[in-house]
Structures are given as C-alpha cells and as structure tokens.
C-alpha positions in Angstrom: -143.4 68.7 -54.3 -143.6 65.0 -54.5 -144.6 63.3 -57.0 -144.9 66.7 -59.0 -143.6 64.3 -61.9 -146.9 62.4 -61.9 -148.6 65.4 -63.1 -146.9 66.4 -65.4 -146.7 62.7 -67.0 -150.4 63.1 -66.9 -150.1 66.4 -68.8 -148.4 65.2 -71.1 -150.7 62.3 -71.9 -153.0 65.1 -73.4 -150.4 67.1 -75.5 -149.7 69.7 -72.7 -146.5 70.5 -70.7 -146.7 71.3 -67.1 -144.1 73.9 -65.4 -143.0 73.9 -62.5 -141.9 77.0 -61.2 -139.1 76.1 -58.3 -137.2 79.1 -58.0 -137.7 82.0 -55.5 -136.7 84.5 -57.8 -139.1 83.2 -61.1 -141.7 83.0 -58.0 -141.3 86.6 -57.1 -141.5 87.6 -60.6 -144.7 85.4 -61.1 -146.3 86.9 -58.4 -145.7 90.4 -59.4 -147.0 89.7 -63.0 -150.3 88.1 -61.3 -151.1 91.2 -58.9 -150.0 93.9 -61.8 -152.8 92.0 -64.0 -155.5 91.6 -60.8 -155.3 95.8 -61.0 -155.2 95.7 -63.9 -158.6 93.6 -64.3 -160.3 95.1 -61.7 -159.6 99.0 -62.8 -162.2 97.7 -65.9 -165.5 98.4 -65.1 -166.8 95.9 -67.3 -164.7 93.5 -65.7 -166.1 94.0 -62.6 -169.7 93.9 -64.0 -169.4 90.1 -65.3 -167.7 89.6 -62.4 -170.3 90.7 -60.4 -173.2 89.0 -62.1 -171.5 85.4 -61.1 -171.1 86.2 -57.2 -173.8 85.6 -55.0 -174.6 86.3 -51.2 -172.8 83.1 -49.4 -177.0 81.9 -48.5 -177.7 81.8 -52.2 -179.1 78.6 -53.2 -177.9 79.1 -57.0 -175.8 76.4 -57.8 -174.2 78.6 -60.4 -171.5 81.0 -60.2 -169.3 81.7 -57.0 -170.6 82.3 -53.3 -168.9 85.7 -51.8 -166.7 83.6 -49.0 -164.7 82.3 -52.3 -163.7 85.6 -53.8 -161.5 85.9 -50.0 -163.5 89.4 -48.7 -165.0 89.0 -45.3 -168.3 87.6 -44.8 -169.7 90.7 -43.5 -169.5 91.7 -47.3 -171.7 88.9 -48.6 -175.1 90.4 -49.2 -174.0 93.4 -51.2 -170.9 91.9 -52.6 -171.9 92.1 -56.2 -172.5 95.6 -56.1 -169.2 96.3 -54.3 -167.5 94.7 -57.0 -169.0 96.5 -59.3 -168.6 99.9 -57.7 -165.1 99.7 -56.2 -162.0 98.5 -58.1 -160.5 96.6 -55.6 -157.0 95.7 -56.9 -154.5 96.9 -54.4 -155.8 94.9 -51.3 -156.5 91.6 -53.5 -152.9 91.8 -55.6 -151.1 92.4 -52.4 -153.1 88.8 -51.0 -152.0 87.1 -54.9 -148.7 88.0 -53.8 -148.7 86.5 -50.7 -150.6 83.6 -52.3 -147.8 83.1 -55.2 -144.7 83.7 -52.9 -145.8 81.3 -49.8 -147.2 78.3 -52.5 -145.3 74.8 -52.0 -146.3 74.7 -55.8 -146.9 76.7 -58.6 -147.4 75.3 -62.0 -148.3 76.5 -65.7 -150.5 74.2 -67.8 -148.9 75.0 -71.1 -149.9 74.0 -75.1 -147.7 74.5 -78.2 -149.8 76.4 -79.8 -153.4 78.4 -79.1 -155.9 76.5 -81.2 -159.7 75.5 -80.0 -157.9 71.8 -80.0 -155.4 73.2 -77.8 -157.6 74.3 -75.1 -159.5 71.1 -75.5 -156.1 69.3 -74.1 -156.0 71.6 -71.6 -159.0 70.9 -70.2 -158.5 67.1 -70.7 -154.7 67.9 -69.2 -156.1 69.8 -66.3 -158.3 67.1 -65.2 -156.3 64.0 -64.8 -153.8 66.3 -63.0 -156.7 67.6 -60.7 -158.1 64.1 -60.4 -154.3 62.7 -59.5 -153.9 65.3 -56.6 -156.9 65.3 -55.3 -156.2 61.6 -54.8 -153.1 62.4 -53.2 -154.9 64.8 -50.6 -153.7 68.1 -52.5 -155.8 71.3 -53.1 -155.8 73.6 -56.2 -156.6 77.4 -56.9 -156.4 79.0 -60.1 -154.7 82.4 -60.9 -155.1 83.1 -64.5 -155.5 87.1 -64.4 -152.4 87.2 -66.9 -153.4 84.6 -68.9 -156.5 86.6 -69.8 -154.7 89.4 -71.1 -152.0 89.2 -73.7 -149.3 91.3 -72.6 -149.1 89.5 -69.3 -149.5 86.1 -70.8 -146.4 86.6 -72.6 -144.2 87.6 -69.7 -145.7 84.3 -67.8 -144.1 82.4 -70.9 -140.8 84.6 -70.1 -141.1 83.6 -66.0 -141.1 79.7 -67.2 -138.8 79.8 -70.6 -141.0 78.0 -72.2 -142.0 78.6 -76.0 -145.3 77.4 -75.6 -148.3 79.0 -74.6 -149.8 79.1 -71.2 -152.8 78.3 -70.8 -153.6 78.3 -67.1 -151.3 78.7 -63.8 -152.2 76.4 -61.2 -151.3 77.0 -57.1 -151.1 73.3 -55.4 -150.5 72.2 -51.8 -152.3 70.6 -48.7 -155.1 73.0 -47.7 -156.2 72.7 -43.9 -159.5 73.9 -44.5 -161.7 73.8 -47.3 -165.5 74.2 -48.6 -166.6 73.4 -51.4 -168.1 75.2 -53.8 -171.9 74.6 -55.0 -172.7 72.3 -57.9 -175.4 71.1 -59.5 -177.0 67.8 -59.5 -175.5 65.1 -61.5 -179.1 64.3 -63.3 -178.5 68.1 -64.4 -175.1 67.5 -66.5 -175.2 63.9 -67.5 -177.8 62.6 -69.0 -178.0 58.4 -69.6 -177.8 57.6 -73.4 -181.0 55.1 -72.7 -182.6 58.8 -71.4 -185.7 59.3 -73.0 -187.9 62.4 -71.3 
C-alpha cells in the first residue's frame, strides 16, 4: 500500500519493526497458520469461557468488552451469543472467514520486537499507536488477528512466514473499510483524570 513506509518509520521510532507481508504465497501460508490457531483456540473450553464473559448482546449498554455484531456471527445470535460461544467450538466456519480475511487484505503487517520483555511490549503498544493514529489519518481501517501470537507454536511459524528473527508481537490487517461502527468506549472523565483533579 502507499505510504506503508510511513508506518513502519513510525514503528520504528518505538524500537519495533513492522512487516509487510507482500507475497501471495507468504499470504496463503499466513492465513493458514491464523485459521489452524482460531480451531485451535476455540476447541478450548476455557477459551471460549473468557471469551464469552467479554461479549455482550449488541443493546448492551456496557462500555466494556465486545458487542456480538463485532465477533462477525449474525445478529440474530446476539442475545444468547455468550452462551453459544461457550457451548459450541466454532472454529471451522470462523477460520474458513480468517482465510478469506488474510488472503483478500490489501495489507497485512506484523508488529515485531527483538526480544519478548515487559519493555518490549511496552514499544509495542507505543509502536501500534502512532501507526494506528497515522492510518487512521490517512482514512485506513485496522483489525487484529493475533490467534497465533497467543500460542507459541504458531507464533514461531508467523516469524518463519516473515523471516524475521524477531518476535511478533501482533499481526495487523489494513485497508479502506466501506462500512464501519465503532465499537463502545467509555467516557474520557473515566480514563484520564486532570493532574489538578482533586475528588
């Protein structure tokens, strides 16, 4: 994509490489590594338990966690999707839809450190947001796909897919959405408190 090189200047700013991942073939492969570790997730029933305690029915007022519409099952679902997900492992239909997701991106990217330190996943965090500030400038959306990096096994064949010695930290899907909603957030008088804040 355009521009790509702006993001991963600001990566870099923090100690962190971004990857982009251009070829079909390393696409293909990524996408097979994210779907084999979505099963893999959901076949764990405690898993699916956390999982479940953050989703809420899409007319939930909490301004926690993740409304239904945003884990992609049809809105019919919403009311009793947390106890679907933590009944059914539903792996095949959702790694066939990362697939699709990886395979038809105009970007995929790995956030990457050098090593896999508390420090290192503070630069990722600090890394991630100037490159999601910088997009979103631009007009771009971003989704997250980090089922292998929350295993081992599958972490290390993501650092085989971009030949990089580093360690990845989080694998990023960017383009122009055509639709989006956002998701709920709390107040800013809840998170940021005024240093001359006295209650």
């Amino acid at each position: 994509m355009e521009q790509f090189g702006d993001r991963e200047h600001a990566a870099k700013l923090e100690g962190a490489q971004l990857k982009n991942v251009r070829r079909i073939d390393l696409r293909r492969e990524m996408a097979a590594i994210v779907s084999e570790a979505d099963r893999r997730q959901r076949e764990n029933k405690s898993f699916r338990r956390e999982l479940a305690s953050w989703i809420h029915p899409n007319r939930s007022r909490s301004k926690d966690g993740l409304p239904k519409s945003r884990t992609t099952v049809q809105e019919a679902l919403s009311a009793p999707g947390p106890l679907t997900v933590r009944t059914l492992a539903r792996g095949c239909g959702r790694a066939a839809r990362e697939d699709q997701l990886v395979s038809g991106s105009p970007a995929i990217a790995v956030l990457t450190t050098q090593t896999d330190r508390p420090v290192d996943w503070l630069a990722t965090g600090q890394a991630l947001e100037r490159i999601l500030l910088r997009g979103t400038a631009l007009g771009l959306s971003f989704s997250f796909l980090n089922q292998p990096i929350e295993m081992s096994k599958f972490r290390k064949r993501v650092s085989d897919v971009i030949q990089s010695k580093g360690r990845p930290q989080i694998i990023l899907r960017i383009g122009f959405a055509r639709r989006t909603r956002p998701s709920p957030r709390r107040p800013l008088s809840d998170v940021l408190v005024h240093p001359g804040y006295t209650p």
